[in-house]
DRENLO-909829 format. One line per field, with one value per residue (C-alpha): residue number from 1; x, y negated, z negated. Coordinates in Angstrom, 2 decimals. Layout:
<recs>
seq = c(NUM | ...)
u = c(X | ...)
v = c(Y | ...)
w = c(Z | ...)
</recs>
This chain:
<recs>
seq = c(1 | 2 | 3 | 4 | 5 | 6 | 7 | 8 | 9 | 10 | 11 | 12 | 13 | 14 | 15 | 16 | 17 | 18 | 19 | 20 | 21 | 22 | 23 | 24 | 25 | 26 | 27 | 28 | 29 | 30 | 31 | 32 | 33 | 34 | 35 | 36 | 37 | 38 | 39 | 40 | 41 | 42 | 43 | 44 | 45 | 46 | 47 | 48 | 49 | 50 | 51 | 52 | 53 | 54 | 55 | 56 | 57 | 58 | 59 | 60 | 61 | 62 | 63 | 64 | 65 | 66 | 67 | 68 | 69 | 70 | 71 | 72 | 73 | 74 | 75)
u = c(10.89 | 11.18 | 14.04 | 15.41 | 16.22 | 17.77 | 20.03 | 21.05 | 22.14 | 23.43 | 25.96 | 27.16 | 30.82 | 30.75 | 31.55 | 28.47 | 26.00 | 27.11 | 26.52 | 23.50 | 22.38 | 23.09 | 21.12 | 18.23 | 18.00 | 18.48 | 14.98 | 13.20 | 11.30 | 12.28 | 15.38 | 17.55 | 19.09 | 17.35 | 13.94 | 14.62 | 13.31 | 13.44 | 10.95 | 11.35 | 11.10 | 13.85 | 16.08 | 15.47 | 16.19 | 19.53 | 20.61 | 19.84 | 21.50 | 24.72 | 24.55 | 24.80 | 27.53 | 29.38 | 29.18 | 29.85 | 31.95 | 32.88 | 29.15 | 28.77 | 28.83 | 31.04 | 28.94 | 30.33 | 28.83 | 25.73 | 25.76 | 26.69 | 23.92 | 21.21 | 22.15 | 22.21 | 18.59 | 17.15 | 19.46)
v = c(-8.23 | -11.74 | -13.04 | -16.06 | -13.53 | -11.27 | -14.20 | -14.63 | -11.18 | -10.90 | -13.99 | -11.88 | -10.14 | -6.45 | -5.43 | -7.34 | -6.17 | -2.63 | -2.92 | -4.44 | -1.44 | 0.76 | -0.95 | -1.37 | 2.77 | 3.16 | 0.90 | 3.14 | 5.81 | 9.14 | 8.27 | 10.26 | 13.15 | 15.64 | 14.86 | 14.53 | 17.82 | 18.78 | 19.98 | 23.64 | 21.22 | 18.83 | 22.05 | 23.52 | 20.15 | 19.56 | 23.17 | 22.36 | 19.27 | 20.54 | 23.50 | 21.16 | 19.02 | 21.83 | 23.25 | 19.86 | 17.52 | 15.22 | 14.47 | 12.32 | 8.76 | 6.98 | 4.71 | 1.92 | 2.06 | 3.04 | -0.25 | -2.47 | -1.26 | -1.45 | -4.80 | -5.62 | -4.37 | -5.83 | -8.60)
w = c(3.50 | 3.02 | 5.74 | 3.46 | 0.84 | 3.22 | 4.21 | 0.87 | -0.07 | 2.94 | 1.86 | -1.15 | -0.83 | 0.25 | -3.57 | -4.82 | -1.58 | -3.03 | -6.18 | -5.57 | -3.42 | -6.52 | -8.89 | -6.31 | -5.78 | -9.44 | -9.89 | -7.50 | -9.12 | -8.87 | -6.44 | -8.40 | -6.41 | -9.12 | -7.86 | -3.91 | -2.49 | 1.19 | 3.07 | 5.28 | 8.38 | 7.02 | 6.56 | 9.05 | 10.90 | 9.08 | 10.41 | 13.89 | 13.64 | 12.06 | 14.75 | 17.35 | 16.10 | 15.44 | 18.63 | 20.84 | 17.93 | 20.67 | 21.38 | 17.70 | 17.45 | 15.34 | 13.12 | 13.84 | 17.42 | 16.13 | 13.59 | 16.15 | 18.63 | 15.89 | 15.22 | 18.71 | 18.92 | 15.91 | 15.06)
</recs>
């Protein structure tokens, strides 16, 4: 991804990134949630996950940590 466009976008209000974001998955073939299939393994995985989390709640991360310690990481 070009960085100097990046920088730009990133410049817009949050309103404008969004809507933005929108029209960006809306150009993406096949994006719409109609043609999005999971896989056994992704199902599977999404029941393991939600198993967990329901048994230990206090174990998730809010992601607003999570944010913050990607961007830490990879700026």
């Amino acid at each position: 991804m070009d960085k100097a466009l990046l920088d730009q976008v990133m410049q817009l209000d949050p309103g404008d990134r969004l809507e933005l974001g929108y029209r960006l998955l809306d150009s993406v073939p096949d994006a719409d949630e109609d043609n999005f299939v999971l896989s056994d393994e992704q199902k599977a995985e999404i029941e393991r996950r939600m198993a967990e989390h329901e048994r230990d709640p206090g174990s998730a991360i809010p992601w607003e940590v999570v944010r913050e310690q990607l961007r830490a990481k990879y700026g």
